[in-house]
N, C-alpha and C positions, 0 to 999 in steps of 0.2 A: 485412424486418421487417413481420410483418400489422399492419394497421391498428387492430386491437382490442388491439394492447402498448400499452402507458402507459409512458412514461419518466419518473420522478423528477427533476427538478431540484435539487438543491441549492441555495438560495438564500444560506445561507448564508457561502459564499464567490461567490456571483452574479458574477462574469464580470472578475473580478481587473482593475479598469477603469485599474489605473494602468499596466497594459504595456501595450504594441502590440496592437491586433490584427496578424495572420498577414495579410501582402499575399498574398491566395487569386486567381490564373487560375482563374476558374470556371468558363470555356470547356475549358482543359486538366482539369480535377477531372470536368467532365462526361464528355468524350472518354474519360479513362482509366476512368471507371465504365461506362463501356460497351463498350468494350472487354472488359475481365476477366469482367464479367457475361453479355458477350455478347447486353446490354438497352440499346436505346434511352435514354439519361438524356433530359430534358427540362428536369428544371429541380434547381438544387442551393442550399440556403441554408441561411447560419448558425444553429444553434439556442443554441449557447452556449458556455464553455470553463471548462477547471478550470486547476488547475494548470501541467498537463505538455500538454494535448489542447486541438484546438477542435475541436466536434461541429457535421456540418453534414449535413442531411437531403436524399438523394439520392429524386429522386421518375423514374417512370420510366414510358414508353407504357404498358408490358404487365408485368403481376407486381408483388410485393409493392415497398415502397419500401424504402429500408436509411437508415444511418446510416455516417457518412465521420470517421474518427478523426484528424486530424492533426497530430503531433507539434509544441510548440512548443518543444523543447529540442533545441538540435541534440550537444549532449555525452551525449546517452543512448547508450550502445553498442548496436550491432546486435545483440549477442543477446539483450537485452529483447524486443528485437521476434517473436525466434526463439523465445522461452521461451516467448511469451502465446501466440502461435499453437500451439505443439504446447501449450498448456495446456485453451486450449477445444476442441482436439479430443480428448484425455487422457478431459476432462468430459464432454463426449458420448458417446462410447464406455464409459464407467463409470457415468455415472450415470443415471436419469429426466430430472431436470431439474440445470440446472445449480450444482449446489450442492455443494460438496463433503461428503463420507460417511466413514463408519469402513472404508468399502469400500475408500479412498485409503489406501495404508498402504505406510510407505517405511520405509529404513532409513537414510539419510542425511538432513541439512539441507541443500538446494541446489534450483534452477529445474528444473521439465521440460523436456527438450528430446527433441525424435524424432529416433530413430536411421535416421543417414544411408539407411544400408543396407535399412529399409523402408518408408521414408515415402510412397515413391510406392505401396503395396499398400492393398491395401482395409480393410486392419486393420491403423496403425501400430504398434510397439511404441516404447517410450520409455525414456530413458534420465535419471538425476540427474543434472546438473551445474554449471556454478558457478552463487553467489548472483548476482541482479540485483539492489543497492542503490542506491540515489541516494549514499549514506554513500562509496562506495566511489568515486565519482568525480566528484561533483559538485563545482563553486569548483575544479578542477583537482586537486583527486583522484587522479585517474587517475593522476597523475606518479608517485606513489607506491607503487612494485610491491610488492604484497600479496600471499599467495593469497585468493582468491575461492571453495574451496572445493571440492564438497562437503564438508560438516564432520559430524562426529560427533555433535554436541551443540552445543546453545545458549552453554552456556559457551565454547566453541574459539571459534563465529560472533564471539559478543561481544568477546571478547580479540582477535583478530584486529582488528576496528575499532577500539577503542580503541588497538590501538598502531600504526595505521596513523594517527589522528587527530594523535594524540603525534608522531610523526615528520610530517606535516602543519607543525605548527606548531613542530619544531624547526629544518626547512628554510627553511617559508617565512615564517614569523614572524606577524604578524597583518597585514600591510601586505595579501597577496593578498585578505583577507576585506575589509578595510578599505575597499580602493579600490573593490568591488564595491559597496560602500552610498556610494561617492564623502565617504570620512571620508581626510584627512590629518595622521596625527601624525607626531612628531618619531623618529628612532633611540633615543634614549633611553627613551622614553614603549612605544617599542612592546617594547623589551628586558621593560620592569616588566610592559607588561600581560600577556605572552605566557608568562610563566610562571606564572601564575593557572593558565591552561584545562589546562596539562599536569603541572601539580600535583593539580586534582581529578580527570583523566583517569588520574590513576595511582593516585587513592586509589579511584578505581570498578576497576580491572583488581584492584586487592587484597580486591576486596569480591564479588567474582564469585562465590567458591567460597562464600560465605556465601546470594546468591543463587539460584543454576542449582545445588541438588542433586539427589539420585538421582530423587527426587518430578517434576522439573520434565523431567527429560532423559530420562523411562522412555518406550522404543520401544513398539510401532513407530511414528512420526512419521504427520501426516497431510496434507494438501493445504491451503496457507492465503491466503486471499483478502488482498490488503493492503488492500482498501479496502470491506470487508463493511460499506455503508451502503443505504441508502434510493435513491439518485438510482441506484444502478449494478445494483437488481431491476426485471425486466421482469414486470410482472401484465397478470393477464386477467380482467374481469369478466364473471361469470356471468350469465344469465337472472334467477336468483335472486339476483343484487347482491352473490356471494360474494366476494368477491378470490384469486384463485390465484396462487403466484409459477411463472412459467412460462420465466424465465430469469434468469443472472446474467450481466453484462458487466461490462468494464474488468478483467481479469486482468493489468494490467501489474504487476509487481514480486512477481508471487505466485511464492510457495515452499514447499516441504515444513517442516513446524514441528513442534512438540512442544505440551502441553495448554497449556503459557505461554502461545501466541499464542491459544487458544481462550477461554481463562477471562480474557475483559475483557467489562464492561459495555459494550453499545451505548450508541454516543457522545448517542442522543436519551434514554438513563434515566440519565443523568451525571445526578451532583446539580451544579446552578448553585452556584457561592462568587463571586460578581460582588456586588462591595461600593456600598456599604450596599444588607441582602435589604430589600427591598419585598415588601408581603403577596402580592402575586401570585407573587411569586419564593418564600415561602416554602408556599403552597399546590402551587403545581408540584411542589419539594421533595419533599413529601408524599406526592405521585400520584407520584412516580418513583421512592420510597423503594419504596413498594406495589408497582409495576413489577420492581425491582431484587429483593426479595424473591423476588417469583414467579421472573425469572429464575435466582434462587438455589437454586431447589428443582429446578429443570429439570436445570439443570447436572450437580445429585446426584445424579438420577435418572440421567441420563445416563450420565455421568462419573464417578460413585461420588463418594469422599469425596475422592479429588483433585485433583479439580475443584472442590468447596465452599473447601476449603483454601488455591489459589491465588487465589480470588475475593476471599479473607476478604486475605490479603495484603498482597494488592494495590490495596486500599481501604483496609488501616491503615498503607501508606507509600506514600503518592503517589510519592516519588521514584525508586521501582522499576514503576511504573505500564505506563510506555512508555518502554523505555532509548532508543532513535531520539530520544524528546523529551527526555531528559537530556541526550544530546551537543546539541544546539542551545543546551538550557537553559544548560549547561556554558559553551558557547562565547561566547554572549552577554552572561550578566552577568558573563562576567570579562574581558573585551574592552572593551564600552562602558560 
């Protein structure tokens, strides 16, 4: 990574302080960076961590420095790992910079992966295949055989989760979720709570087709970031003080989508609803309504009117916003 990239921090989940750090062998992290490199490592240290990663800055005798991503979830299946790899070389082979284009254009919903059979040539080609979700095997998940996909449409994706969650919780009742926040209730208690979350899980599978229609599932599909924020753009600044985005990292859990995953507000021109607004809160507001607006016109330009359409949407019912934060939502307030 040249010394003139800027990495983004995110401060606003700042370093998830009530888990563990990662016991990191810095002597083995150095060793194995220079090995695959083929570069003297010298010295290697924490920068920070999100959720899933801790990022640690590998600095090196000779040539650019990098960055070291280290998984801190050990239930993530190996082919996340498989997908993001053939994802960023997918991007650099298709695009300028890395950012995904109307130039990505699939026919299926599911992860890139490169195909066996060329990957070692100098121009891989790639293949669709299944989703990487956290949804799909996170809290033991996994136990639960689903397909994974590729799927035809958003609708099938969707329905597929919800009734892999449904069956989740008619196996394992709420006691698996429970014990992970170290809560213990009774067999009775957990009988009542546990048909809450697969009662509204079944009135969302009946609400789908009202959802995902022709408008939202119209091919061809394109390439979608799951985490298209600020901390995960690499810029360069100019002579002239310009700022250029000159990369995109963190492709884990990215997949081929439809205009649904496109047409959401960035999470920084969210209007704030954190109770009671204060003038300053209701001034931001303001500048990000103006924000949002602009965004709004882009979109059309873009996207035509079906793009203006799902934006309009999906602002006049938050609770089809982001279905991933429904099933949480879901699970939560009819649980605790």
């Amino acid at each position: 990574m040249s010394k003139q990239l800027a990495l983004t921090v995110k401060n606003s989940f700042a370093d998830y302080d009530d888990d563990p750090a990662l016991d990191v062998d810095i002597n083995v992290l150095q060793q194995y960076a220079s090995c695959r490199l083929n570069r003297h490592c010298i010295c290697a240290r924490r920068l920070t961590r999100g959720l899933y990663n801790e990022i640690y800055l590998l600095q090196f005798e000779n040539g650019p420095d990098c960055i070291a991503r280290l998984s801190r979830e050990l239930t993530h299946p190996a082919s996340k790992f498989a997908s993001e790899v053939a994802t960023m070389k997918y991007v650099t082979q298709n695009t300028n910079i890395k950012v995904p284009a109307t130039k990505c254009q699939f026919k299926e919903i599911g992860c890139l992966y490169m195909d066996e059979q060329t990957s070692s040539s100098a121009t891989s080609t790639f293949q669709i295949g299944p989703v990487v979700n956290y949804l799909f095997h996170s809290k033991g998940r996994d136990s639960i055989p689903s397909s994974t996909g590729p799927f035809k449409s958003l609708k099938e994706l969707y329905g597929t989760l919800i009734q892999k969650e449904k069956e989740f919780f008619e196996i394992h009742g709420a006691q698996k979720l429970l014990h992970l926040e170290g809560i213990k209730i009774d067999h009775g208690m957990e009988v009542t709570r546990v048909k809450n979350p697969i009662k509204k899980l079944g009135l969302l599978q009946s609400k789908l087709s009202n959802i995902f229609d022709e408008l939202v599932d119209q091919k061809p599909f394109t390439l979608i970031h799951n985490d298209f924020d600020a901390q995960n753009m690499l810029v360069e600044r100019s002579s002239t003080n310009d700022i250029k985005i000159v990369g995109i990292i963190d492709w884990e859990f990215s997949r081929t989508g439809t205009l649904w995953d496109l047409c959401k507000y960035p999470v920084w021109i969210q209007e704030i609803d954190e109770l009671p607004i204060s003038d300053a809160n209701l001034k931001e507001n303001h500048e990000k309504q103006n924000l949002r607006d602009f965004f709004y016109d882009e979109m059309v330009v873009k996207l035509r009117n079906g793009g203006g359409q799902m934006l309009k949407m999906k602002e006049q019912d938050k609770r089809i916003e982001d279905l991933d934060v429904m099933f949480a939502f879901i699970v939560k307030s009819s649980i605790f």
